[in-house]
C-alpha positions, 0 to 999 in steps of 0.5 A, spaced: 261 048 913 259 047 920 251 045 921 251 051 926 252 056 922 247 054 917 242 058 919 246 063 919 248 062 911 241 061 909 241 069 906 247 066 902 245 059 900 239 064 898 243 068 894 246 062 891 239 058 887 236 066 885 243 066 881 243 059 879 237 060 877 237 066 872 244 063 870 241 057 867 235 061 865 240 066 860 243 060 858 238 056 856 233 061 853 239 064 849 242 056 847 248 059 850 251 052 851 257 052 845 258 059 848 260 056 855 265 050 851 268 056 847 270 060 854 272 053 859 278 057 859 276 063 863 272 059 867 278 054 869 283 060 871 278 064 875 277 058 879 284 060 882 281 068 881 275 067 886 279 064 891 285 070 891 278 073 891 275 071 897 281 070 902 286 075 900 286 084 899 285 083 891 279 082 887 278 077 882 279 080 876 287 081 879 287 073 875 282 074 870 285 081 868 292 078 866 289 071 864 284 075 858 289 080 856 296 076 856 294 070 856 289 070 851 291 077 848 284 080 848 284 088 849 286 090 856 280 094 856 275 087 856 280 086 861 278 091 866 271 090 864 271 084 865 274 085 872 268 090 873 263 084 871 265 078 874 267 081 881 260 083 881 258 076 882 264 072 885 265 078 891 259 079 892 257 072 893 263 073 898 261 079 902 255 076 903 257 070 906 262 075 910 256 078 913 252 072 915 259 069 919 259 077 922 267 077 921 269 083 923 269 089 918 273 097 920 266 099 918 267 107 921 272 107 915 269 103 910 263 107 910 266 113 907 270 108 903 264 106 899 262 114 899 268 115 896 268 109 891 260 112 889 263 119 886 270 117 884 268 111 881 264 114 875 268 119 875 274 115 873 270 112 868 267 118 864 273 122 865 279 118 866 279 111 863 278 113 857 284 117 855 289 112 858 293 108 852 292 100 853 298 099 854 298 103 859 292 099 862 296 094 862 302 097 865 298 101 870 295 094 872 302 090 873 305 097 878 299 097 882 300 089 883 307 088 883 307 093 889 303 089 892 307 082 891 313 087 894 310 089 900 308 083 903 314 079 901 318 084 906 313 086 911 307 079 911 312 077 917 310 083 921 303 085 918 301 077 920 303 078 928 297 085 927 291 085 933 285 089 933 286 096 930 292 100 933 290 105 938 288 112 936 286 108 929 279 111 928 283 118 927 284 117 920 277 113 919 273 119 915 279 122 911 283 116 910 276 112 907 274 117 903 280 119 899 281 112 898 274 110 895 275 118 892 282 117 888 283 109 887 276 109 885 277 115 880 284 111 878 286 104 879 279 102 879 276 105 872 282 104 870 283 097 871 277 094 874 281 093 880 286 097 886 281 100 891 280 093 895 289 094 895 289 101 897 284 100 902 288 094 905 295 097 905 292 103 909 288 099 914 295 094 916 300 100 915 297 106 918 292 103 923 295 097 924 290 093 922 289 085 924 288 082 917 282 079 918 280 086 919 284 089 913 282 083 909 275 082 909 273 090 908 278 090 902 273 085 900 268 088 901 269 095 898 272 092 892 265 088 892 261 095 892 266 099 886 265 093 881 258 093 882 258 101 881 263 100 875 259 095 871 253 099 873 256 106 870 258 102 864 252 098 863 248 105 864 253 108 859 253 102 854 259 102 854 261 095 855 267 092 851 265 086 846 265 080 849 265 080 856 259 077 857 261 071 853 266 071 858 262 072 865 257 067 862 262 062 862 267 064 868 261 067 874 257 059 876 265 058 878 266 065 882 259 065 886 262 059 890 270 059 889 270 067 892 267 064 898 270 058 900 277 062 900 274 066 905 272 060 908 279 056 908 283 062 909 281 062 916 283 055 916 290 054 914 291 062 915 293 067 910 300 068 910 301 062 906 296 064 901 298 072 901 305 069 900 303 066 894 298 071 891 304 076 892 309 071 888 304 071 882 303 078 882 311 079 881 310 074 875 305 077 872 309 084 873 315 081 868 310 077 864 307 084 861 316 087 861 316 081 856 309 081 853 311 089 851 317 089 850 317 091 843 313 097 845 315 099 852 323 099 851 328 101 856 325 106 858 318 104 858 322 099 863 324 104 867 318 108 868 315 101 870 320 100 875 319 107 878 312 106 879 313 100 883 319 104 887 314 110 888 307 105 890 313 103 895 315 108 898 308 111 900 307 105 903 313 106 908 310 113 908 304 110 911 308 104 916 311 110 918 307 115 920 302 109 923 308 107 927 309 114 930 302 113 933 303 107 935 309 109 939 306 115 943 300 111 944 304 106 947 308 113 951 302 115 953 298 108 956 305 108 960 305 114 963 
């Protein structure tokens, strides 16, 4: 990182040694050692989830989740659990070294965002994450991330030429931010431990025709304050599932830095590429799980699982629509 910047991070490089130090600390103090070997597996595969973490619309836990859970074949609540854990510290780590390089962020429609986050968020988690099956935890998961891969195949040429916000954007910044930090923390989030940063993003590139290195930072950031308020909600409820901290001991020392650095390199090779290559990876995890749970999904299963991508879809289209209608009369109007 250029030697100019380096006062700039000083907030994060102090950031970095308070976590290394109570890291080494826990796992010294509870000879934890044995405990890391076990988990190496976690660790290795949320290097890649860190990094999609820091330079793309999708939290860490968007790796981690179908690593534990298809991979591993843990419970698909760990799965979220762990997301909300393990978030906490990569895109964290993340957000801080966002605002001490002053990127800039949609911050009139984040704030509320984040207001929104803060009563939907544990309000999922009391009242609706507990009543959705595990296998639907998993299917729910694979839709809202399969959406995703689908949109940006078809649109990341467009959503990449952005600038700025789109005229007339800031219209839409206290509904929109609160509905979403409301209702996609209230579902996706407590629900799978991610999606709101996803939700977030598609309405900053759709309907306000973001630039992603807006869209993309403020999707980070939201997804950084729900994990936090999520892991907090289930640890003031003491209902974190077994084994998350065993998988967080092992997979954060590797989160703090890997979030950060996607930050850092995607603004060096751009985040076409790497928004392309998230996107493939996310279909796959979609099929992955069609297969995984065939036996208990079915066709029928299938089909639903099919509509709900179609559906997530056409929302998006709704949103692109209406964002470029504004777009169009804006332009009329500066013509005039």
């Amino acid at each position: 990182m250029p030697t100019g910047n380096s006062s700039r991070l000083r907030p994060w490089f102090i950031w970095l040694g308070l976590f290394y130090t109570v890291w080494l600390i826990l796992v010294t103090m509870g000879n934890h050692w044995h405990t890391l070997a076990e988990h190496w597996g976690i660790a290795v595969a949320m290097a890649l989830g860190s990094y999609a973490a820091g330079s793309t619309p999708m939290g860490g836990g968007t790796v981690g989740f179908p690593v534990l859970v298809l991979l591993f074949d843990q419970p698909a609540t760990l799965g979220r659990d762990f997301s909300f854990a393990v978030q906490s510290i990569g895109m964290t780590s993340a957000t801080i070294f966002i605002l001490c390089r002053r990127q800039p962020l949609e911050w009139p429609m984040l704030r509320w965002a984040i207001l929104g986050s803060l009563i939907g968020t544990p309000l999922g988690i009391f009242f609706i994450a507990p009543h959705v099956p595990s296998l639907w935890i998993k299917v729910i998961f694979a839709i809202i991330w399969c959406s995703f891969g689908v949109l940006h195949l078809y649109r990341l040429k467009e959503l990449s030429r952005h600038e700025g916000l789109a005229p007339g954007a800031h219209r839409f910044d206290r509904n929109a931010g609160f509905l979403v930090g409301l209702l996609a923390g209230a579902t996706a989030a407590s629900i799978t431990g991610v999606g709101i940063d996803m939700v977030l993003y598609a309405v900053l590139v759709l309907l306000c025709q973001a630039d992603l290195k807006i869209a993309i930072p403020s999707s980070v950031v939201i997804m950084t304050f729900t994990s936090l308020v999520g892991i907090a909600t289930k640890g003031l409820s003491h209902s974190i599932q077994p084994g998350v901290y065993e998988n967080w001991l092992a997979a954060a020392p590797v989160v703090i830095l890997g979030a950060p650095l996607g930050a850092f390199i995607v603004d060096r090779i751009g985040r076409a590429p790497t928004l392309l290559f998230v996107s493939i990876l996310c279909i796959v995890q979609f099929i992955w799980t069609m297969q995984n749970e065939w036996l208990q999904l079915g066709i029928k299963g299938l089909a639903w699982s099919l509509g709900g991508v179609l559906l997530f879809n056409l929302g998006f289209e709704w949103l692109h629509q209406i964002g470029g209608r504004f777009d169009r009369r804006n332009a009329a109007q500066s013509g005039n």
